[in-house]
C-alpha positions in Angstrom: 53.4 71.1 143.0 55.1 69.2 140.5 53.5 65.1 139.4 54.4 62.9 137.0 52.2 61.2 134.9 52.9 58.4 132.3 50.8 59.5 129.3 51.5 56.0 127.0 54.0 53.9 126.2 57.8 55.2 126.3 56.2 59.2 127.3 56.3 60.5 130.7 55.0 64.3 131.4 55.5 66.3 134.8 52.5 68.2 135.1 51.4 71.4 137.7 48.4 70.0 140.3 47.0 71.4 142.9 49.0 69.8 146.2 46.2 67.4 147.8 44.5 67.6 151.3 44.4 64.6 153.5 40.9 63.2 153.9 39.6 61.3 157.2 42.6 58.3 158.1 45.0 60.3 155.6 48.4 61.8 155.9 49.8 64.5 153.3 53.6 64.0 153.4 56.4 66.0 151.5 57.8 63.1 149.1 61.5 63.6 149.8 62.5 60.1 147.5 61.0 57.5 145.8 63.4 54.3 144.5 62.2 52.5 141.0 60.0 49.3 141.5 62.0 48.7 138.3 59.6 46.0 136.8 56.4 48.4 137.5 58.0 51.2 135.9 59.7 49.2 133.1 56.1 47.4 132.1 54.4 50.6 132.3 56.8 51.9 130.2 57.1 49.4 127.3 53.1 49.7 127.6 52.6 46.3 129.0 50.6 45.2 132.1 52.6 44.3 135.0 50.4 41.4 135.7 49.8 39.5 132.4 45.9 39.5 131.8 45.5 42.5 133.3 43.7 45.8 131.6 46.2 49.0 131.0 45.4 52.0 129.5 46.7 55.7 129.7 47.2 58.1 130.9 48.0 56.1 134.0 47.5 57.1 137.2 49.4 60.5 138.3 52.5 59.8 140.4 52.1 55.9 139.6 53.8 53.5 139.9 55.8 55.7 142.3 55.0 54.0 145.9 58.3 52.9 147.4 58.8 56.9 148.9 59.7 58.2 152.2 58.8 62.2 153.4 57.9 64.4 156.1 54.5 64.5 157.0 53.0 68.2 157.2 49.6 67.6 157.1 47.0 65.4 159.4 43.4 64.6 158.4 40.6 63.6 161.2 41.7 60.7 163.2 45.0 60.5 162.3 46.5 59.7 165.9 49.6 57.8 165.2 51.8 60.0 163.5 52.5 63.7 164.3 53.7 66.9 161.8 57.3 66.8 161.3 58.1 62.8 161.7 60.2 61.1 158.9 57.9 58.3 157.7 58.2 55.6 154.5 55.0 54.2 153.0 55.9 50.2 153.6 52.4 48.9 151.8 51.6 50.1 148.2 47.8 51.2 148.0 47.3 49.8 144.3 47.2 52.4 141.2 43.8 53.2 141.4 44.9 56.4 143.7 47.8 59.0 142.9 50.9 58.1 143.5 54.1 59.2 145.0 56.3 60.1 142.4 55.3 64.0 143.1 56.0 66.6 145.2 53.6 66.0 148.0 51.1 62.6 148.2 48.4 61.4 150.6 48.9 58.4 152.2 46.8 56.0 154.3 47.8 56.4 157.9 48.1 52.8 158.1 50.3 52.6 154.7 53.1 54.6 156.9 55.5 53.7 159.5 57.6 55.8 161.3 61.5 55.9 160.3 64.5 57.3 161.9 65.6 60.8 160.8 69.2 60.4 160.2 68.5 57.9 157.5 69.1 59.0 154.0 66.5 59.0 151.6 68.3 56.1 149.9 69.0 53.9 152.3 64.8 53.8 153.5 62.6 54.4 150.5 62.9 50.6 149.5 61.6 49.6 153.1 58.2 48.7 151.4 60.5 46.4 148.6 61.9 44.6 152.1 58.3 44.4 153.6 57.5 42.3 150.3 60.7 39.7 150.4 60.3 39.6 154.0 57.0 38.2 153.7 58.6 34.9 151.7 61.5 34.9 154.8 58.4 34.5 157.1 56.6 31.6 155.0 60.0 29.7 154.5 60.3 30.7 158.3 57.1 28.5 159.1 59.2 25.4 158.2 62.1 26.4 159.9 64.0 26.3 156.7 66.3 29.1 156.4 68.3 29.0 160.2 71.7 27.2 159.8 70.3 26.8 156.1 72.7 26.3 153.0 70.6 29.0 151.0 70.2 30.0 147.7 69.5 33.1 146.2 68.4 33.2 142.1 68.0 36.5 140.8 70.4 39.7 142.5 68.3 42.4 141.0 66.9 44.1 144.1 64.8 42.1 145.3 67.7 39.3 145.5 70.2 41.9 146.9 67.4 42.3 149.5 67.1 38.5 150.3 70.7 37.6 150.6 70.8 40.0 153.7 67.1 38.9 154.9 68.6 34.9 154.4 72.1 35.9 156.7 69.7 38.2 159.0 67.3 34.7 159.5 70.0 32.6 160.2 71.5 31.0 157.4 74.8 29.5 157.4 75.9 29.9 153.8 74.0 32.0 151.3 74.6 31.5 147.7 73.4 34.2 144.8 72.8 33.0 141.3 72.6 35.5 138.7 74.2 36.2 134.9 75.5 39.5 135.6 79.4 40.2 136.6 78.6 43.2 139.0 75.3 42.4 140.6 77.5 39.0 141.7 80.1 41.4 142.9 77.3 43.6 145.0 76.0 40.6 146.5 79.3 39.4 147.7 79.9 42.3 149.5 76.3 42.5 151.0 76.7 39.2 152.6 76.8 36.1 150.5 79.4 33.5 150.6 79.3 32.6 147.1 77.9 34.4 144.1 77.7 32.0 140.8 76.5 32.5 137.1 73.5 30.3 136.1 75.0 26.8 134.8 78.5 27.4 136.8 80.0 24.0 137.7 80.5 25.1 141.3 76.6 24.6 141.9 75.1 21.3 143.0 74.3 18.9 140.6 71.2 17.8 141.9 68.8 18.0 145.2 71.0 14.8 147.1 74.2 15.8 146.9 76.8 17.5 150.0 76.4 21.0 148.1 72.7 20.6 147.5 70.3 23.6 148.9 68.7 23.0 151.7 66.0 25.9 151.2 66.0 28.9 148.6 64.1 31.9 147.0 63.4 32.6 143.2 63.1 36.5 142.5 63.2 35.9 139.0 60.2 34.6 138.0 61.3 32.6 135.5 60.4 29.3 134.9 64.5 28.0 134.0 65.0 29.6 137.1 62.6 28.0 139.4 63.3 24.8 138.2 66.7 25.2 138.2 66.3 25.9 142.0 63.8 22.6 142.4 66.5 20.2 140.7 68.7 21.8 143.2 66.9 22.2 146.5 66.3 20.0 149.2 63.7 21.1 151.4 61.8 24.4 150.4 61.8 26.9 147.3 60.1 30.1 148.1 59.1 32.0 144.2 58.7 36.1 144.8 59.4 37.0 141.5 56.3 37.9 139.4 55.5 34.3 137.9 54.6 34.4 134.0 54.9 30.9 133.0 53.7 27.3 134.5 56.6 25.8 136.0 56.7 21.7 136.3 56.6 20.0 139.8 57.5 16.8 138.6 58.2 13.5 140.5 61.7 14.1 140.8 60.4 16.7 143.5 58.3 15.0 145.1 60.3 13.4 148.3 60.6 15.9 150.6 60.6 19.3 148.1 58.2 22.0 149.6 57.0 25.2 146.7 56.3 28.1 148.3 54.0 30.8 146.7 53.5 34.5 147.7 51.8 35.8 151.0 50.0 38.6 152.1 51.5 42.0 153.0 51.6 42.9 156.2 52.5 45.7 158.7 54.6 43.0 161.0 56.8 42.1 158.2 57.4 45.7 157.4 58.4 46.5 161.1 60.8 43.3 161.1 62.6 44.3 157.7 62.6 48.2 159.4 64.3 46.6 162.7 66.9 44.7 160.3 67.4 48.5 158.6 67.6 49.8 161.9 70.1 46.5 163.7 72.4 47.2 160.1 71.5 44.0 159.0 69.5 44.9 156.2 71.4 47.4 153.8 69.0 49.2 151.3 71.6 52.0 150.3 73.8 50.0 148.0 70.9 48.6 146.2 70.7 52.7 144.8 73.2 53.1 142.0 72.2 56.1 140.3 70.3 59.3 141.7 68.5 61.9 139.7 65.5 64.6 140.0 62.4 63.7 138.6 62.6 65.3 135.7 64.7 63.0 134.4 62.5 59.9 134.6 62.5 58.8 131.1 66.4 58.3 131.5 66.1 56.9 134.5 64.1 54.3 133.3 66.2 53.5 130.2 69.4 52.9 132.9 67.0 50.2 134.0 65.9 48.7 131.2 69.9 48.6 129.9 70.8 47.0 133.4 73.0 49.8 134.4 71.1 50.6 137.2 69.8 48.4 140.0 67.5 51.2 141.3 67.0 54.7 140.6 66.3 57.3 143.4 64.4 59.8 142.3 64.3 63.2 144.1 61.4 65.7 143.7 63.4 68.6 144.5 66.5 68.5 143.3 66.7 71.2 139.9 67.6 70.0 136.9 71.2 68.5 136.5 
């Protein structure tokens, strides 16, 4: 079979391996498409550590960062009960990089990092389940304040994570759900996913401050950016929930103290991953669009550079489609 690896900044090599055998609690599935976990494949790209601190060297990993995949699963190892040969399955928890990853032919998988998925889903509109599982998790910590049903909510950041949380916020309950985000077409794709309003950063139709009738009542960063975190806290009445990956100290000043809640990251969990799957499966949750480009694996390196030039939201790779 046919793996990637990234062999140093900017190179990416497919390479022949042997095809793997599923080891005690393991599945072997046949990778049938894996979407971009564009920041992952962007930092390991440019040679820069997803987390900031963190050691990186290369080669990387084989099939890494690859883990938002679904397949058919063809093998079982022992004690594999849950699954059977044949079912359509997406991994919804990433393992970590420190095991091969899924942008390859075939990959083992931890039983428990699988969940079953219906058959007549493309590729596409499944492979980011794992990508829901993670923004779902923030839905259920804002949830634990009862702060996004009949919630004016805002959304800062429609990359996909954002596209992802404007249906999540609609899907929870919110009454009005307001994206925030620079670029002209991901406002557009937002709008049509769900949102009621879709504004630039520093547009006069958002509130001016955390008291006023347009003020937020609750909202999610998935920028990670400090401006845009406290853009959100200036702006936010009761809680702001930050998934993107957070690089920079952001102030909690006074101004937020009356009544603002700040929300960091949870644990991933299977529970979240079957609620964003039963929002796939209801049609509230719409991974599809989030896919703007498709293209075999062979083509990686461009792939990545339609990311990094923000002409693609996420890239689909396929592992057996020829060269095109």
């Amino acid at each position: 079979m046919r793996s990637l690896q990234i062999v140093g900044p900017g190179r990416a090599e497919w390479r022949e391996v042997p095809v793997p055998e599923p080891g005690a609690g393991e599945v072997l599935i046949k990778v049938l498409g894996v979407t971009t976990c564009p920041h992952w494949d962007m930092h390991l790209m440019d040679g820069i550590p997803m987390f900031p601190g963190r050691p990186l060297s290369y080669p990387y990993t084989p099939g890494q960062p690859g883990h938002e995949a679904t397949g058919e699963v063809v093998a079982l190892g022992a004690g594999v009960d849950a699954l059977t040969v044949g079912q359509r399955v997406a991994a919804w928890r990433d393992p970590g990089h420190h095991r091969p990853g899924c942008y390859a032919q075939y990959a083992v998988l931890d039983e428990a990092n699988l969940i079953a998925v219906p058959e007549d889903l493309p590729p596409a509109a499944i492979a980011p389940l794992e990508l829901a599982m993670c923004v779902q998790v923030s839905f259920d910590r804002l949830a634990q304040l009862d702060a996004v049903a009949d919630a004016r909510f805002g959304v800062s950041g429609l990359g996909p994570a954002g596209l992802v949380a404007v249906q999540l916020a609609r899907a929870h309950g919110a009454h009005e759900v307001i994206g925030i985000d620079p670029l002209p077409d991901r406002r557009g794709l937002a709008l049509e996913l769900g949102a009621d309003g879709a504004l630039a950063p520093g547009d006069a139709a958002l509130p001016a401050d955390r008291s006023g009738a347009l003020a937020l009542d609750a909202a999610i960063d998935c920028t990670g950016l400090k401006v845009s975190i406290e853009a959100l806290m200036d702006r936010t009445r009761g809680a702001v929930a930050i998934f993107g990956v957070l690089r920079e100290e952001v102030t909690f000043a006074a101004r937020h103290w009356s009544g603002l809640s700040l929300l960091g990251y949870g644990s991933h969990n299977r529970a979240a991953a079957e609620r964003a799957l039963g929002f796939v499966r209801s049609g509230q949750l719409r991974l599809e669009p989030l896919v703007t480009h498709a293209l075999p694996f062979t083509r990686y390196e461009e792939g990545i550079a339609l990311l990094r030039a923000r002409q693609a939201i996420k890239v689909l790779f396929l592992p057996w489609t020829k060269e095109s």
